[in-house]
C-alpha positions in Angstrom: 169.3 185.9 117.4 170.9 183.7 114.4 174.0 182.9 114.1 175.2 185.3 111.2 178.5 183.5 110.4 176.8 180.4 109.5 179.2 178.0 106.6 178.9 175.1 105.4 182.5 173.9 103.7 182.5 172.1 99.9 182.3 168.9 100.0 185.1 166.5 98.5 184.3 163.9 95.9 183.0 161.1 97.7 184.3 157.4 97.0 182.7 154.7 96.8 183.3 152.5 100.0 184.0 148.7 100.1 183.2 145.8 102.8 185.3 143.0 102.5 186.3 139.8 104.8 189.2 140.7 107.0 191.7 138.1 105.5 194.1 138.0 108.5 194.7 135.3 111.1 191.6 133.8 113.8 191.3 136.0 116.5 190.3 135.1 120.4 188.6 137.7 122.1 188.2 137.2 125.7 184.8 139.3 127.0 182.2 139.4 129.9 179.0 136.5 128.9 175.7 138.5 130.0 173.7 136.3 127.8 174.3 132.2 127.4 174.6 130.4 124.6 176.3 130.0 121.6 176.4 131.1 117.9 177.9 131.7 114.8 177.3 134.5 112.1 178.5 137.1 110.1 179.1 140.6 112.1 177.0 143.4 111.3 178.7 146.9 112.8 176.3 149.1 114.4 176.9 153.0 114.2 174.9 155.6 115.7 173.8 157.1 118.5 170.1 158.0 119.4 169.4 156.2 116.1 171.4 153.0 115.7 171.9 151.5 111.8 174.0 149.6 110.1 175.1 149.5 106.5 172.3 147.9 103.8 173.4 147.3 100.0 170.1 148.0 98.1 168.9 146.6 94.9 168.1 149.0 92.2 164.4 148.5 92.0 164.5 149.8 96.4 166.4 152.8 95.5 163.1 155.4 94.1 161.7 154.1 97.8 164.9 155.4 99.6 165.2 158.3 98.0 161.3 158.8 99.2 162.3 157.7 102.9 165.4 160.2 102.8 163.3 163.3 101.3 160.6 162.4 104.5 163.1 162.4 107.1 164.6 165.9 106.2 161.1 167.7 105.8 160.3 165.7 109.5 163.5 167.3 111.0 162.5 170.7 109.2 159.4 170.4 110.8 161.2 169.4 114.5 163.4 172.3 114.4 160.9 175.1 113.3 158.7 173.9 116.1 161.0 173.9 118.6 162.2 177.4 117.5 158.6 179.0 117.1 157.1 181.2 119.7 154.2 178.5 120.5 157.2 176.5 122.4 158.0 179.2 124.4 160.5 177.2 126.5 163.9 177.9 125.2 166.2 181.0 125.5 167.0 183.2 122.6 170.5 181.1 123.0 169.0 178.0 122.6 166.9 179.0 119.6 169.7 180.7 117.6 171.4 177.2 117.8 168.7 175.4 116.6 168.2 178.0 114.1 171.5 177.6 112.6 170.8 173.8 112.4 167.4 174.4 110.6 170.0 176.6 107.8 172.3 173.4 107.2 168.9 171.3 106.6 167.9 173.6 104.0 171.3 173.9 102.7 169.8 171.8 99.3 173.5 170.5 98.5 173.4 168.2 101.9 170.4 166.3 101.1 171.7 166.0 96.8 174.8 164.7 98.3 173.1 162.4 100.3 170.9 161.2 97.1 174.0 160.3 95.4 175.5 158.5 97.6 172.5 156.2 97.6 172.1 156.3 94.2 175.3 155.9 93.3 176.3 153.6 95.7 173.1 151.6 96.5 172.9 151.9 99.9 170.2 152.7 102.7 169.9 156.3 103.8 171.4 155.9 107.4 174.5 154.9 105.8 174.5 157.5 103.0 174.0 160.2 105.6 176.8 158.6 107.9 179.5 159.0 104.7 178.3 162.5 104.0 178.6 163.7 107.2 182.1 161.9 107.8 183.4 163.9 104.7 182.2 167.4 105.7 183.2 167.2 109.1 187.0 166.4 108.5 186.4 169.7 106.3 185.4 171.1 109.3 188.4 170.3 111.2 190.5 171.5 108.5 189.4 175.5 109.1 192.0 177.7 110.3 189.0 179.7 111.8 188.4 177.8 115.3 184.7 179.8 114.8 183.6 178.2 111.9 185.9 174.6 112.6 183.8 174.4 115.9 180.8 174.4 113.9 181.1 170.7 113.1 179.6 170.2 116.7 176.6 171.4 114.7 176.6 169.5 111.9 176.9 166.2 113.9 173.4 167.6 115.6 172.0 167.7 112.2 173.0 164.2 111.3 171.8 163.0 114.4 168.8 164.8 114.3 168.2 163.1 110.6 169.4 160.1 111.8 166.1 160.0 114.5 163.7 161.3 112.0 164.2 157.9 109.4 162.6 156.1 112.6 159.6 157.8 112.1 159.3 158.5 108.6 158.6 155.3 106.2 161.0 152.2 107.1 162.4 150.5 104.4 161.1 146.8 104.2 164.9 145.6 104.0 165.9 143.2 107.1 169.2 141.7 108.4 170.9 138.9 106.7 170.5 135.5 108.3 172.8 134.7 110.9 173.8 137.9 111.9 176.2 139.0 114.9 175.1 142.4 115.9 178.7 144.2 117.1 178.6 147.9 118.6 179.6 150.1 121.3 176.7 150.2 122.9 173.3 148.6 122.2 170.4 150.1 122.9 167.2 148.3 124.1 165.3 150.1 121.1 167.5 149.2 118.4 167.3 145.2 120.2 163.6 145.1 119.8 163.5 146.5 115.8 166.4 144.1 115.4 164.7 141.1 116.8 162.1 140.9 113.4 165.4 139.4 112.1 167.6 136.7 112.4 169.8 138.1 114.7 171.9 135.1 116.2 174.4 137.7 119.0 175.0 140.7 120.0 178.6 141.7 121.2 179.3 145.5 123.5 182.0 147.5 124.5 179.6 148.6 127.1 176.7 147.7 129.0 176.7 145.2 132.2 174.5 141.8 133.2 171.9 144.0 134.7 171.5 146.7 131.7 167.9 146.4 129.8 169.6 145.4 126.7 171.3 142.2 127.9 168.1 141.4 130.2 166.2 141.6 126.7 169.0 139.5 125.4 168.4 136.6 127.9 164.0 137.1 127.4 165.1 136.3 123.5 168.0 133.5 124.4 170.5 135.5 122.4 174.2 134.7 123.3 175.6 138.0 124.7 178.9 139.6 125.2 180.0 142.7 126.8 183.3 144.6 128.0 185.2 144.5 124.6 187.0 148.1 124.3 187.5 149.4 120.6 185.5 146.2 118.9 184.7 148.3 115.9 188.3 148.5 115.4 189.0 145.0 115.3 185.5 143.6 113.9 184.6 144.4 110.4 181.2 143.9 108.5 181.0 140.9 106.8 183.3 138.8 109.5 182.7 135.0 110.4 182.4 135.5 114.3 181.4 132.8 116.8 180.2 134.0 120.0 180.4 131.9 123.1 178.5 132.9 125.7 178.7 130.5 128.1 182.8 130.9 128.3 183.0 134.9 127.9 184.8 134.6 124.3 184.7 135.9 120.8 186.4 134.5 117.9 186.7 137.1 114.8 187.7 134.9 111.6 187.9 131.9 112.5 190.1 128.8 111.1 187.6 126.0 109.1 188.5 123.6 112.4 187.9 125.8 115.4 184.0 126.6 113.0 184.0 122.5 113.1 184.4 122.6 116.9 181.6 125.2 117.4 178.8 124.1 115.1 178.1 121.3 117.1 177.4 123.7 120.5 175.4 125.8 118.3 173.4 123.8 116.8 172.6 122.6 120.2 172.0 125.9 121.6 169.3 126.4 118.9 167.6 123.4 119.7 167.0 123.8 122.9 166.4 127.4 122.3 163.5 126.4 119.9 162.7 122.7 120.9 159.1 121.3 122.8 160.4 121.8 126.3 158.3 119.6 128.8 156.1 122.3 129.9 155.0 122.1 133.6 151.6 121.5 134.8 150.1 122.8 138.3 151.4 125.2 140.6 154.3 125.4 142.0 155.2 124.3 145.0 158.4 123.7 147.2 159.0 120.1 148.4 157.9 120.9 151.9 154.8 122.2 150.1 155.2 126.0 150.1 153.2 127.8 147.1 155.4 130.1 144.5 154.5 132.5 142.2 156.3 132.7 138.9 155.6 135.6 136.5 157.0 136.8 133.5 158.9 140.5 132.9 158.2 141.7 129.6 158.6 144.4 126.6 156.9 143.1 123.8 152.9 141.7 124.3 153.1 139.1 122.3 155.6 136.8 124.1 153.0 135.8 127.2 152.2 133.1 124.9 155.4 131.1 125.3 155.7 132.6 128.7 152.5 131.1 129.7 153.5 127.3 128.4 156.8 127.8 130.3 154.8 128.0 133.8 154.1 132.0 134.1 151.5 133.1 135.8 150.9 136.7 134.7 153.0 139.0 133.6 154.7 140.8 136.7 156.1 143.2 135.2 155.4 145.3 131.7 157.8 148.0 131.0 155.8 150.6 129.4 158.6 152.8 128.0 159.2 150.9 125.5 156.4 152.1 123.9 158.0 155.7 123.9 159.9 156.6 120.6 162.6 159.1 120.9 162.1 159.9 117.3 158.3 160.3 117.8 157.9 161.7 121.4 154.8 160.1 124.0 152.4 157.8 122.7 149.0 159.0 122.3 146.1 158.0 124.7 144.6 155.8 122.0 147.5 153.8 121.3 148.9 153.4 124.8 145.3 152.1 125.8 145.2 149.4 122.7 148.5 148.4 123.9 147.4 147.6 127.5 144.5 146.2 126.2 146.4 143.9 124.2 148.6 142.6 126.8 146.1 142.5 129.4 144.0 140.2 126.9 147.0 137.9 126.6 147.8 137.8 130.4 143.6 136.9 130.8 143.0 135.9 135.0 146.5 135.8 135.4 146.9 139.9 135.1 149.9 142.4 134.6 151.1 144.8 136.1 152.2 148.1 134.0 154.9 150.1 135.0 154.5 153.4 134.3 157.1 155.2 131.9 160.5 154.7 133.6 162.4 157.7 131.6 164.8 160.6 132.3 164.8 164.1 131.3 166.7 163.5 128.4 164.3 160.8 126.1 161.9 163.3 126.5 163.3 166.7 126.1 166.5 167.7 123.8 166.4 171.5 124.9 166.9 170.5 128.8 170.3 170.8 130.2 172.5 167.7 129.9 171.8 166.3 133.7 175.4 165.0 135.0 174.2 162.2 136.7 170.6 161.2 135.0 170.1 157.8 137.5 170.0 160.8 140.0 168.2 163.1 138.4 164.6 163.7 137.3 163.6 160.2 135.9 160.8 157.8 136.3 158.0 158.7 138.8 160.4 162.3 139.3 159.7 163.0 135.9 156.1 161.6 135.7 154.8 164.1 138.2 156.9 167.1 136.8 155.2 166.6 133.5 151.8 166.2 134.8 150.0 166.7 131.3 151.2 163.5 129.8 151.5 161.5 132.8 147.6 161.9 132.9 146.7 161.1 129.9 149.4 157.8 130.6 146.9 157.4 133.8 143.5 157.7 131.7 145.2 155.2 129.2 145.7 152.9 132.1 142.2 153.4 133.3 140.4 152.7 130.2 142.5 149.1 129.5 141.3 147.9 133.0 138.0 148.2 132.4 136.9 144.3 132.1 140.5 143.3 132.7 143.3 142.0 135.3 145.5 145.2 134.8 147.9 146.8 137.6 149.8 150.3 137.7 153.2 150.2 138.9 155.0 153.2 140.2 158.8 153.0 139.4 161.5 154.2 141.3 159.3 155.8 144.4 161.3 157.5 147.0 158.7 159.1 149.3 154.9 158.3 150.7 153.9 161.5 149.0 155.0 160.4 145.1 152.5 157.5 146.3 149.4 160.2 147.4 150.0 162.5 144.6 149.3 159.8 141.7 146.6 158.2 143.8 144.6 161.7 143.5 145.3 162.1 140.1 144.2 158.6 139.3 141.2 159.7 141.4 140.4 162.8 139.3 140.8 161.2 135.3 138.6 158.5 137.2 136.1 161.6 137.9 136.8 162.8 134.5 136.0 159.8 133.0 133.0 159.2 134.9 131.7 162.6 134.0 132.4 162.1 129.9 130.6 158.6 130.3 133.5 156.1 129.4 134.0 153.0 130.8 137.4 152.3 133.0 138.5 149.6 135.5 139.9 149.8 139.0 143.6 149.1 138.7 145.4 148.2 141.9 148.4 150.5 142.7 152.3 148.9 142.9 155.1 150.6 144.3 158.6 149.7 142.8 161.1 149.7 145.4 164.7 150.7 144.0 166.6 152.9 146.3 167.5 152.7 149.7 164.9 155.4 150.7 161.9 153.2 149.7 163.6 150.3 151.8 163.6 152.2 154.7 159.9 153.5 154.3 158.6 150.2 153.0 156.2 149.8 155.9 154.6 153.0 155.8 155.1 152.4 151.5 152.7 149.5 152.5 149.9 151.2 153.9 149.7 152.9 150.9 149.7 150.2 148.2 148.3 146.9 147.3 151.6 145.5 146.5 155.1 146.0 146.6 157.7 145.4 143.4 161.1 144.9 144.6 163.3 145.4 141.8 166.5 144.2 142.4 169.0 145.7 139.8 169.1 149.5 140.6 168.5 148.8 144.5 171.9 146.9 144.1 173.2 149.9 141.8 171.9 152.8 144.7 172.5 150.9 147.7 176.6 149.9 146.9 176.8 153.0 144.8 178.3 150.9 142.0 176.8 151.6 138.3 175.6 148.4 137.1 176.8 149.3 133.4 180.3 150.5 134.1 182.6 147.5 133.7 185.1 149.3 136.0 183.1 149.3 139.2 181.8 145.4 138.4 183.6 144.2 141.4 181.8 146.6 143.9 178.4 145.3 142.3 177.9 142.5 144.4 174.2 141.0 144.1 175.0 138.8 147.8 176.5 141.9 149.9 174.9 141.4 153.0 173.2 145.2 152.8 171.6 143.8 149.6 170.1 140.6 151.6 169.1 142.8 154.9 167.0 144.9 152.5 165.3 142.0 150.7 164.0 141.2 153.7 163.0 144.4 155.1 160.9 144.4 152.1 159.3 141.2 152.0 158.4 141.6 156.0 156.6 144.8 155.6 154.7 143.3 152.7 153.7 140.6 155.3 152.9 143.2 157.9 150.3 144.4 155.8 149.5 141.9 154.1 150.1 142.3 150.3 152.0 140.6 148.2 155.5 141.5 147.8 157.0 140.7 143.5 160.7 140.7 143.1 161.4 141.3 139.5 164.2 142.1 139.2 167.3 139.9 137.9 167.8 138.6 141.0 165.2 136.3 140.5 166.0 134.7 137.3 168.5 133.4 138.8 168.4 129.9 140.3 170.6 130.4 143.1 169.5 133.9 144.5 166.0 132.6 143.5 166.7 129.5 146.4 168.0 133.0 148.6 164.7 134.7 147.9 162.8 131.6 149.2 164.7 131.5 152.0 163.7 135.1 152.5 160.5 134.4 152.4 159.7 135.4 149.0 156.7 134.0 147.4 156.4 136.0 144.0 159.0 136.2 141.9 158.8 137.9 138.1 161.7 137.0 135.5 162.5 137.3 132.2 161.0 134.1 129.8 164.6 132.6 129.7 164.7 131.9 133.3 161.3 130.4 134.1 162.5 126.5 133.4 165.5 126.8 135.3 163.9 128.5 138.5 161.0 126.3 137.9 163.0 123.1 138.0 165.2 124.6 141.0 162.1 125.4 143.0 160.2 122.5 142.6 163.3 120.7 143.8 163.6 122.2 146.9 162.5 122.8 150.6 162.0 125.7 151.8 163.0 124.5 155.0 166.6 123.9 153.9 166.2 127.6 151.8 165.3 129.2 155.2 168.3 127.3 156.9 170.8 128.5 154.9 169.6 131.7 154.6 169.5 131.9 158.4 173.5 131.0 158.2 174.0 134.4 156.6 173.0 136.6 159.1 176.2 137.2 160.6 178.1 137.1 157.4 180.2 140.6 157.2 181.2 141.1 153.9 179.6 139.8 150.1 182.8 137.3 150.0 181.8 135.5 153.2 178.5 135.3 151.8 179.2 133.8 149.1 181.7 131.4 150.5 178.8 130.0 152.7 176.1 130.0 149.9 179.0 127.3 147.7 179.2 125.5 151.1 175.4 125.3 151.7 174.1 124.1 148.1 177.0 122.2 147.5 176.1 120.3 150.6 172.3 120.3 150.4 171.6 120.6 146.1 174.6 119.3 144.8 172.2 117.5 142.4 170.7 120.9 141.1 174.1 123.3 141.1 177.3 122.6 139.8 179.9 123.9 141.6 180.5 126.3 137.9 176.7 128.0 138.4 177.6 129.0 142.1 179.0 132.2 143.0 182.7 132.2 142.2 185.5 133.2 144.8 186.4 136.9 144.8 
């Protein structure tokens, strides 16, 4: 049923808005690093939620293309909406649909999108922006009613705005890019808005949120962008169009800073950049421990086309793919064609070496906007969960898979598996769209099958998880996260996230030995080892394949090559008894400190807690 009492208030005269240098005093912000380096740049505020944007001055000969992009993202919304409300769908309550049916009547509302024209007109600015000053104007109208029906309507509206907001991601991108030396500040960036972001010269990003282990400050360290998190109400105190230096290796951020304290910095940028972009000595050979002992280095990756430098760096395939970064919010699943030209494409790059493609590791709500908000999504129906309750396009994910093997060194990796029967029920299916393809005469490979092990279910079963699988991926950062029950992103519980806990190390292990017990190789990818001291740790574990982001590979390599695994096992051994993550770490500073004083400082050792 619609909504009958729907309103939309009269808009106030819109002014035009200015972004000036904040002229007061150098600021010191002191932050969490998650990313090294250093840099200095102007900020550029990020705003946005699903869709992340930022503020763009146009010239006058872009603005007939805005206005173009604008029109296309309201007619894609329409057409969202009137799907999702149609019988066809046939998946929502008559609740749900009246909502979304009140939200089709603001888009059509013709006085939104003029008002948005103007401001883009008149102002000169990118649609995002335009939208974000409209809707800022008619939702403090909102809160003005006296009627609390029609003033809680604004809820609504910022749907609307939102939902515009996702469809300029899909309708025709404007060819404008980020300013040169920019300093990305926000409250949150996603690892979508990273990637589109990279094209540019991005030099930093700075967060209120977000920990070492989320995927944006892993992607951060694969693209050697200084990174810092932890800074409550930034966009309050950072203004685009600031001089900010961001030091990454000492947790700080300086907003405005005095001529001398730029003087001090340039010097450790300007290093930073050059050996961020210099002619490293690349290895040659394998790599071996000094006692001899072979290790495998591979590479973790989002985007194809960085194998290359990967490869140079030491990497020997690609051990890890993340295949849901092909999955647009805006746009839904990929289609079979383009999911198989991507694996293609990166199993080309990686040649003998291989990959390994996880499959999409999503939760209920990327994919669906009418489900109930789940309380607790890292619980909920995500990643293999939600792979096998949406069967259709998981298949046509598997098929996709199939058909990039064929001729090539590609791998399917399961994320998040919890039980020997997730395991079985994807082996038949890849068994039947083999059958399938068989039948309709089309060419596939025959992909070996991965389990990612992440919670402590998996740990537990890893033997039997074996016997199942050609090879195991241990991915350290949510098996942390599930088995201390410490969110990995939530600043507040960072003390309880302990890498070294001596559940963490037990578990390792478990792993590794019933990868040996069967006799397949067991890949820890996770941050853990791109890390040169828990790398040593994983050796001493008895790990022999280890997957990182591109970063890492010449400071693992170096550590590696520089020492036994002997002395790795010894000190590992001297851990066994350890109690608690402190005493753990006490005896990893004593061991290194007395064995590879040469390779860790006492600074890159775990600090005292």
């Amino acid at each position: 049923m619609l909504i009958a009492n729907y309103y939309l208030p009269k808009m106030i005269t819109l002014k035009r808005q200015s972004f000036q240098t904040n002229e007061n005093g150098e600021v010191k912000l002191q932050a969490r690093a998650v990313s090294r380096g250093v840099a200095i740049g102007r900020v550029v505020c990020l705003h946005g939620e699903k869709r992340q944007f930022y503020r763009i001055v146009l010239s006058q000969s872009q603005i007939k293309q805005e206005l173009k992009r604008c029109r296309a993202s309201v007619r894609l919304a329409k057409g969202q909406l009137r799907k999702i409300v149609s019988q066809k769908t046939g998946n929502i309550s008559p609740t749900q649909a009246a909502i979304f049916e009140t939200h089709l009547l603001i888009l059509e509302d013709s006085s939104l999108l003029s008002k948005i024209e103007t401001v883009i007109k008149q102002q000169l600015v990118n649609t995002e922006w335009a939208i974000k000053v409209v809707a800022e104007h008619y939702l403090s109208v909102y809160r003005d009613i006296d009627d609390e029906h029609l003033r809680e309507r604004y809820i609504d509206f910022q749907d609307v705005t939102e939902r515009l907001l996702c469809a300029l991601g899909t309708s025709e991108n404007s060819d404008v890019r980020l300013d040169e030396n920019s300093v990305i500040v926000a409250s949150e960036i996603k690892p979508s808005t990273l990637i589109e972001l990279s094209r540019s010269n991005v030099k930093a990003i700075v967060a209120e949120n977000g920990g070492w282990t989320s995927h944006t400050f892993i992607l951060a360290r694969e693209l050697s962008m200084p990174a810092l998190t932890g800074l409550k109400g930034i966009l309050r105190q950072a203004q685009t169009g600031d001089i900010a230096i961001v030091d990454g290796f000492h947790g700080q951020l300086i907003l405005r800073p005095k001529d001398e304290t730029v003087k001090k910095y340039k010097a450790a940028a300007k290093q930073f950049q050059q050996v961020k972009i210099g002619n490293p000595d690349y290895p040659k050979g394998k790599l071996q421990t000094l006692d001899g002992r072979s290790i495998a280095i591979c590479v973790n990756l989002d985007i194809a086309k960085d194998y290359k430098q990967a490869k140079q760096l030491g990497a020997q395939g690609i051990g890890l793919f993340r295949s849901e970064y092909l999955f647009n919010q805006n746009q839904g699943y990929p289609s079979e064609s383009v999911q198989a030209e991507v694996y293609r494409e990166i199993a080309n790059l990686a040649g003998t070496d291989g990959v390994k493609v996880r499959t999409f590791d999503l939760t209920l709500e990327q994919i669906d906007e009418t489900a109930e908000r789940e309380k607790n999504p890292a619980l909920g129906l995500r990643a293999i969960r939600l792979s096998l309750s949406h069967e259709k396009q998981f298949r046509t994910q598997i098929r996709a898979l199939l058909k990039a093997s064929f001729e090539n060194n590609l791998d399917i990796v399961l994320p998040m598996i919890s039980d020997v029967s997730e395991i079985l029920e994807t082996k038949q299916i890849i068994r039947e769209e083999k059958a399938k393809l068989s039948r309709r005469k089309i060419s596939f490979g025959d992909p070996k099958i991965g389990a990612m092990i992440e919670v402590p279910a998996a740990v537990w079963m890893a033997d039997k998880i074996a016997r199942e699988v050609d090879f195991l991926s241990l991915g350290t950062n949510d098996l942390v996260q599930y088995l201390l029950a410490a969110d990995r992103d939530n600043a507040s519980v960072a003390d309880w996230f302990r890498t070294l806990h001596p559940a963490v190390l037990q578990a390792v292990k478990k792993v590794i030995e019933a990868a040996e017990k069967s006799g397949i190789p067991a890949i820890i990818c996770g941050e853990m080892a791109g890390s040169p001291v828990y790398a040593a740790i994983l050796i001493g574990l008895g790990a022999t394949d280890l997957s990182m982001n591109i970063a890492s590979i010449p400071r693992v390599w170096r550590v590696v090559s520089n020492i036994a695994f002997e002395e790795a096992s010894e000190i590992v051994k001297g851990l066994e008894n350890c109690k608690t993550a402190g005493e753990v770490e006490a005896l990893v500073r004593t061991g290194f400190s007395a064995k590879w004083a040469h390779l860790f400082p006492p600074e890159s050792l775990p600090s005292n807690n």
